[in-house]
C-alpha positions in Angstrom: -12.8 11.4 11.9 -12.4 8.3 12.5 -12.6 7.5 16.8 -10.7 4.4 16.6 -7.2 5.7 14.5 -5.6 7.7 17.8 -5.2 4.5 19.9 -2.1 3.4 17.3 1.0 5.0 16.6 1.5 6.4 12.9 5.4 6.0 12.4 5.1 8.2 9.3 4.1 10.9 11.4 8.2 11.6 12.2 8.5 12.5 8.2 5.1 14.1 7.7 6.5 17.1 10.7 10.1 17.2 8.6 8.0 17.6 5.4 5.8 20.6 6.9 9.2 22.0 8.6 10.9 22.9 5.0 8.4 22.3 2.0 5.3 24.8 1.1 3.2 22.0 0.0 2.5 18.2 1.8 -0.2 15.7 0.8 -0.8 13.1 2.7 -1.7 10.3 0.0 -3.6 7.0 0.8 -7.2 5.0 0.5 -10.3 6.8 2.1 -10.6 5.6 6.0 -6.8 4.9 6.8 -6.8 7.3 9.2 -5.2 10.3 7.0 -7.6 13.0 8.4 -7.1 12.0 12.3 -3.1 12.1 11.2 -3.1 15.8 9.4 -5.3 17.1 12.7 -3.2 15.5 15.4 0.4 16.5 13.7 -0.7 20.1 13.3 -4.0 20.8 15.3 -3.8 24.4 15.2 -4.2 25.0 11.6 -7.7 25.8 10.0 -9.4 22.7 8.7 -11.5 22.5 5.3 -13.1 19.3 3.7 -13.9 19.2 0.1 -16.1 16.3 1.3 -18.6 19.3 2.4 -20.5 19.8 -1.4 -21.0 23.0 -1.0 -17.3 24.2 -0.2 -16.9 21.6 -3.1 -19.1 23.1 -5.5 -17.0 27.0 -4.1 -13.7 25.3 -4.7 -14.4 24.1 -8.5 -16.8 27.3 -9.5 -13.6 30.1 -7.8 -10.8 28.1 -6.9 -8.4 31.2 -7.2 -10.8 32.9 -4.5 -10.9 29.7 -2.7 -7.6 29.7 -1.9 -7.1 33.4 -1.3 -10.1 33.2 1.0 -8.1 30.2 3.0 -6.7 31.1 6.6 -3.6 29.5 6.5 -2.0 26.9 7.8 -4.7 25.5 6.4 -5.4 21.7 5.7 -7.6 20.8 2.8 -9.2 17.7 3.3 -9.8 15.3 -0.3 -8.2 17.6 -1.8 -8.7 15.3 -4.9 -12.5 15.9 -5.1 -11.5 19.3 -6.8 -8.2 19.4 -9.2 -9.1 22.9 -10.1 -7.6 24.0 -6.7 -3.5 22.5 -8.1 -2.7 25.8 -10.0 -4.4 28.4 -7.7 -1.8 26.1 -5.0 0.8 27.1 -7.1 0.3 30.2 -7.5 -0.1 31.3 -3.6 2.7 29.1 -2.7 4.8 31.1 -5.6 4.0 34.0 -3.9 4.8 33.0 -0.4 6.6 30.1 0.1 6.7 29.4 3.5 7.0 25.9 4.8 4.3 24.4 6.2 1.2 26.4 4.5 -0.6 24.3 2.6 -1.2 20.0 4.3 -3.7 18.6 1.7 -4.6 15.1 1.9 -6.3 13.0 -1.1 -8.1 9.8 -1.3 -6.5 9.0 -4.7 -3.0 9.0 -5.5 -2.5 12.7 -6.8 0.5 11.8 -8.9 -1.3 9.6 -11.1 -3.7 12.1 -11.7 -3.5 13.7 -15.2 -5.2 16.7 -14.1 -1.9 17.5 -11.9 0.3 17.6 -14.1 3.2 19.6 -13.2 1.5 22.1 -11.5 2.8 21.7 -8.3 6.4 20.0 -9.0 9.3 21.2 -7.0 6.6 22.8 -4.2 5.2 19.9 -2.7 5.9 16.5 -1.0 3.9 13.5 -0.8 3.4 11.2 2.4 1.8 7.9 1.5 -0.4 6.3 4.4 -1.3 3.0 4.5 -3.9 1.5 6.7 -2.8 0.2 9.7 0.4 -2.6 10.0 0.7 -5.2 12.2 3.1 -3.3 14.1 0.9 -0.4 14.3 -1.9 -2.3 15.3 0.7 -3.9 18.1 1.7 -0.8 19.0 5.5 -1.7 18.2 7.7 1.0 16.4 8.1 -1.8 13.2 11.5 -1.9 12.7 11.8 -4.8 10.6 12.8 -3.0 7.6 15.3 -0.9 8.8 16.7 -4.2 10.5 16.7 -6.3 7.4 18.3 -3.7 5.2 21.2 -3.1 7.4 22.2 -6.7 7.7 20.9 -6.9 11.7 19.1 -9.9 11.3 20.5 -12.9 13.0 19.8 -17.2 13.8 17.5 -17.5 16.8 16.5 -21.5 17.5 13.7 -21.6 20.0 12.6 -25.4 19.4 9.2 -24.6 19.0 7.1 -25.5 16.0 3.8 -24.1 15.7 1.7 -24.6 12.2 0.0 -21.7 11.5 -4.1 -21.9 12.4 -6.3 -19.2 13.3 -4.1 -16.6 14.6 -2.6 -15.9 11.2 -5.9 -16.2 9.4 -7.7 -14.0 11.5 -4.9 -11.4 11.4 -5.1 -11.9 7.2 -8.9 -11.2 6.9 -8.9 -8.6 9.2 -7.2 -6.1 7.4 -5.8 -2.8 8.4 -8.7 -0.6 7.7 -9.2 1.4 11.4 -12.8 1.2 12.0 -13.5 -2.6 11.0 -11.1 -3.4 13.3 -13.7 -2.6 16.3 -16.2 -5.0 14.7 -17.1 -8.7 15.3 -16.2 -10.5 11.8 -19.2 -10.8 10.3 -19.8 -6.6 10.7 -16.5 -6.7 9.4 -17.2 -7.8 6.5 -20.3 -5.8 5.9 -18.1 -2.6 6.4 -15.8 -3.8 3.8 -18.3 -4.2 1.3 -20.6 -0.7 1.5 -16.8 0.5 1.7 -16.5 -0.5 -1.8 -20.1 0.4 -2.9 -19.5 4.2 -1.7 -16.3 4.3 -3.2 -16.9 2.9 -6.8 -20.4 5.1 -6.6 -18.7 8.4 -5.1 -15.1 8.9 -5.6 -14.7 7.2 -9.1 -16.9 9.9 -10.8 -14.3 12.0 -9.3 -11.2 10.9 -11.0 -12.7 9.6 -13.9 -15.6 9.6 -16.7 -16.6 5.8 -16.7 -19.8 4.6 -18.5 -20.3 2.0 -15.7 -19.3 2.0 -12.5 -20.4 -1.2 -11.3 -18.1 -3.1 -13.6 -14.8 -1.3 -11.9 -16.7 -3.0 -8.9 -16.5 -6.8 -10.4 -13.0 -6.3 -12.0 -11.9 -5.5 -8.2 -13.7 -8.9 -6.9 -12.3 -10.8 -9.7 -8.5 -9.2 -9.3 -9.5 -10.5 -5.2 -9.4 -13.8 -6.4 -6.3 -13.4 -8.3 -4.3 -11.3 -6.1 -0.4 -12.2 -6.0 -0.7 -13.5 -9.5 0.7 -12.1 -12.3 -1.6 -9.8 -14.3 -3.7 -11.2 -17.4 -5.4 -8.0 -19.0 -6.4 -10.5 -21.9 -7.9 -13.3 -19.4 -9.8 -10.7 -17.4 -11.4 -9.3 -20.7 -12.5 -12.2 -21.5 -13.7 -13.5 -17.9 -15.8 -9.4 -17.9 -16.7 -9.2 -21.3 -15.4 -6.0 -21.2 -12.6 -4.6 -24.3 -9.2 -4.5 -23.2 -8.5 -1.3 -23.3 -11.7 -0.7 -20.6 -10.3 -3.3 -18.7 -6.8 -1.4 -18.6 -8.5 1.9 -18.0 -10.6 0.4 -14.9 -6.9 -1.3 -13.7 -5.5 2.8 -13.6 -8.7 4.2 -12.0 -8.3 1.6 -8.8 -4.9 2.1 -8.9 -5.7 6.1 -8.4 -8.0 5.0 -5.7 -4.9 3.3 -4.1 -7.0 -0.1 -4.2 -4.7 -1.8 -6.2 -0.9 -2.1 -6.5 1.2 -3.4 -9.7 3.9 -4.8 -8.7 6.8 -4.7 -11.5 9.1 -7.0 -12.6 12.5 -6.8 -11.8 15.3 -7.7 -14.7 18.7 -7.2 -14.1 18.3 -5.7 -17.5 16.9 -2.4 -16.2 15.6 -1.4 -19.6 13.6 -5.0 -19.9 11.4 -4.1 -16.5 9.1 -2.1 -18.3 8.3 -4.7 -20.5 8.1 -7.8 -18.6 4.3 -9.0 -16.9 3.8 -7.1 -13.3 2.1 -9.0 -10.7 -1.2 -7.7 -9.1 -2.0 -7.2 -5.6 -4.6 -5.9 -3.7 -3.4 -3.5 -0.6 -5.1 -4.3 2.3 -5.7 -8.3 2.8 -9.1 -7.6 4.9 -10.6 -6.0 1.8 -9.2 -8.5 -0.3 -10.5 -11.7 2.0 -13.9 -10.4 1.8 -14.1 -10.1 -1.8 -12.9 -13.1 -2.2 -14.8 -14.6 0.5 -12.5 -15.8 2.5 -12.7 -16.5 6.8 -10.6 -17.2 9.0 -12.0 -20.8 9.7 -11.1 -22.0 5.6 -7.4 -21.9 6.4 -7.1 -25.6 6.4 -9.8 -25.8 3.6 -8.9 -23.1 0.6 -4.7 -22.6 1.9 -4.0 -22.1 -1.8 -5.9 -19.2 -1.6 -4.6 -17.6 1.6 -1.0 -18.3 0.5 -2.1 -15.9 -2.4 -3.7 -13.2 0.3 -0.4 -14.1 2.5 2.4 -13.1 -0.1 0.2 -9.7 -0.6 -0.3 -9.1 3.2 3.7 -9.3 3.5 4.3 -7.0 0.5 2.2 -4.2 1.9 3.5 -4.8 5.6 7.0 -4.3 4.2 5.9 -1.2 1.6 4.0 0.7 4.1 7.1 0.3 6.6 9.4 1.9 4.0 7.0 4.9 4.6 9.0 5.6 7.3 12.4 4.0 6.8 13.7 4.6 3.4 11.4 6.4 0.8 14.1 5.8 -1.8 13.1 1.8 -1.6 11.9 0.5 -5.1 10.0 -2.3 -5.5 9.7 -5.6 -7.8 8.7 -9.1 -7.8 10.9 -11.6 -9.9 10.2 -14.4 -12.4 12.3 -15.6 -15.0 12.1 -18.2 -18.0 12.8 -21.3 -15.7 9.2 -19.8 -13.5 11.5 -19.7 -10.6 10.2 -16.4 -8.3 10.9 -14.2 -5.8 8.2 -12.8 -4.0 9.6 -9.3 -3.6 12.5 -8.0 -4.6 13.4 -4.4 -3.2 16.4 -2.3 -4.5 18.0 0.9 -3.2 20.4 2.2 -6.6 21.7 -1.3 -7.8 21.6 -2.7 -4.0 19.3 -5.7 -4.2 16.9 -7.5 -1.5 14.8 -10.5 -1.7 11.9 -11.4 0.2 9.6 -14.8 -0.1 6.9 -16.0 1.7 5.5 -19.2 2.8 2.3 -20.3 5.0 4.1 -23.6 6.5 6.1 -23.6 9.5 8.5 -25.5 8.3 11.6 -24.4 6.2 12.8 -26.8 3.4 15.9 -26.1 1.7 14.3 -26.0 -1.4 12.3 -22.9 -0.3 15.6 -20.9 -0.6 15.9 -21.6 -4.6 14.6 -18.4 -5.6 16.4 -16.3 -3.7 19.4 -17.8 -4.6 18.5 -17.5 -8.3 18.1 -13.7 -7.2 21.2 -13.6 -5.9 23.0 -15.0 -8.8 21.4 -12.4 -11.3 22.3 -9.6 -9.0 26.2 -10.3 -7.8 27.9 -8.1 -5.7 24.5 -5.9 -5.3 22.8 -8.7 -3.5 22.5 -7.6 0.1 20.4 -10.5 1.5 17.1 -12.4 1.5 14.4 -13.7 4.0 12.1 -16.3 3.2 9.0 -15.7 5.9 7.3 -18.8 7.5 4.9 -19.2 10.3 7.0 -21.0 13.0 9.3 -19.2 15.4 13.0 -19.6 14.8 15.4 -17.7 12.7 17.0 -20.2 10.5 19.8 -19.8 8.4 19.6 -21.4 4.7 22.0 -22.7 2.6 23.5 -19.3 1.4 25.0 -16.8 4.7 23.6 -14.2 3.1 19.8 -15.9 3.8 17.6 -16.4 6.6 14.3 -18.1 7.3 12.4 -15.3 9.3 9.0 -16.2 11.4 6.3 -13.4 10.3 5.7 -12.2 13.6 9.2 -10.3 13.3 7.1 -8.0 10.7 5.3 -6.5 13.9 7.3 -7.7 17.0 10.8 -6.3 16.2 
């Protein structure tokens, strides 16, 4: 357990206690080390506690998992739960049997819905609580209302005078990441962490989720997709670029996806039939992992900004998914692009309700910078409910269109 993880707040622990109050079944779902095992013990620290990380109880659970479950004392919480798929139907079965809320809190370093070996197994019995590593706001030890502020129209102007361009501050908070235990660590040990975190995942929890014939080539497909995160995904170039066949290339892109190290982001069309065929857009999770690959530090802001507006736009995107942990589950989300290349960042939608997010690394605001999100708005109509375009000064401007604001990034974590 990780020693560093109880000294921040876990906002998603409010929902993890409603989902054990009424549903048999709860996984807690996110990458290894984000703190999901300190969460399940400090939310329900009277319930027995089994790790499938243990090989022997792993090698019980795969050989008996029936009589591994009905040997279980329960409330029970079964720790990478994903290292043994076998357990899903005896699940079902005890929970069929006895469905009382609460029982069964399993947690899973891969993302157990895009497991095939899942199935349906457990469908209508179980609810699944992503975890991200840490926010800003968690790390600040604010309550990260941003979200909830945005989408209910709270935002407002607020002209302080100053103008600050971004340095070090922002950098450092980029290639630091949101990974617990790196976050003790002077930079350079930082670094080191992120890496054998990556060589003990691709040589360990891969074989787990999937037959690959080489594992070390999942490993440079993740330092290439480093360099490229925030762009828009070429399976074609990145065949190419490996060697590898495309169709390898596409099954590496679903095994990190399972291992929650990658995110594609769709596109949004207000065509909702023409999103599933449009280009997604790639983005690595947690900007400290993805600065090291890419071997980024803080002191090349000036230097490579291309690149750290790339790592920017992704460290906003997960700030703003991980919030909706705890604010609105129901929240899709999108980037957008259309035939003139004009963009939006991030585009989140509730039904037909439509947000925009963009993101800049300047502290000043142009009133150019608003021209995506006003395309956005134009598509969408009646459902558009507002945009922010982040920048790295300190006022709350408004742009051209009342229904947009330009929003310093420190609101991510201070409101």
């Amino acid at each position: 357990m990780d020693a560093a993880a109880p000294l921040y707040p876990r906002p998603v622990q409010r929902v993890l206690l409603a989902a054990l109050a009424d549903t048999p079944a709860v996984a807690i779902i996110g990458p290894r080390q984000c703190g999901k095992s300190t969460l399940a013990r400090s939310c329900a620290p009277e319930r027995s506690y089994v790790t499938l990380d243990d090989e022997a109880i792993l090698r019980t659970a795969r050989e008996d998992p029936t009589g591994f479950i009905a040997g279980l004392r329960d409330p029970v919480t079964l720790d990478e739960v994903q290292r043994a798929p076998e357990l899903f139907r005896a699940i079902k079965a005890a929970v069929d049997r006895d469905r009382r809320p609460g029982r069964f809190l399993l947690t899973g370093s891969a993302d157990l819905l895009l497991l095939p070996q899942l199935g349906e197994s457990l469908a209508g019995r179980i609810e699944f609580v992503p975890l991200h590593p840490l926010t800003e706001a968690e790390k600040a030890r604010a309550p990260g209302g941003f979200l909830a502020a945005f989408l209910a129209g709270e935002l407002r102007s607020e002209i302080t005078g100053e103008l600050n361009e971004p340095g070090n501050a922002l950098a450092e908070q980029l290639v630091a990441g949101g990974y617990p235990e790196p976050l003790r660590r002077a930079p350079d040990r930082a670094r080191q962490w992120h890496r054998s975190y990556v060589r003990t995942l691709i040589a360990r929890d891969v074989q787990d989720i999937a037959r690959v014939r080489d594992a070390q080539e999942i490993a440079r497909l993740l330092e290439v997709l480093a360099l490229r995160t925030a762009e828009l995904l070429n399976t074609a170039g990145l065949s190419h670029e490996l060697g590898l066949d495309r169709r390898t290339v596409e099954h590496y892109l679903t095994i990190l996806e399972r291992l929650i190290l990658l995110r594609r982001l769709p596109a949004w069309h207000r065509n909702e039939a023409k999103r599933l065929v449009k280009t997604p857009k790639v983005h690595l999770p947690d900007s400290g992992l993805a600065a090291t690959l890419a071997g980024l530090t803080a002191d090349e802001w000036n230097t490579r900004r291309d690149r750290f507006g790339h790592l920017l736009e992704s460290f906003v995107v997960q700030q703003l998914i991980a919030q909706a942990g705890w604010t609105d589950p129901d929240l899709r989300f999108w980037h957008y692009r259309d035939k003139d290349q004009v963009e939006v960042d991030l585009v989140v939608t509730r039904g037909r309700q439509t947000w925009g997010v963009e993101v800049k690394a300047s502290a000043s605001v142009q009133e150019a910078d608003g021209r995506g999100l006003l395309r956005l708005a134009e598509q969408c109509g009646e459902d558009f409910r507002g945009g922010v375009l982040f920048h790295s000064g300190n006022s709350t401007l408004p742009l051209r269109d009342p229904r947009l604001l330009a929003v310093p990034l420190a609101k991510l974590w201070t409101m």
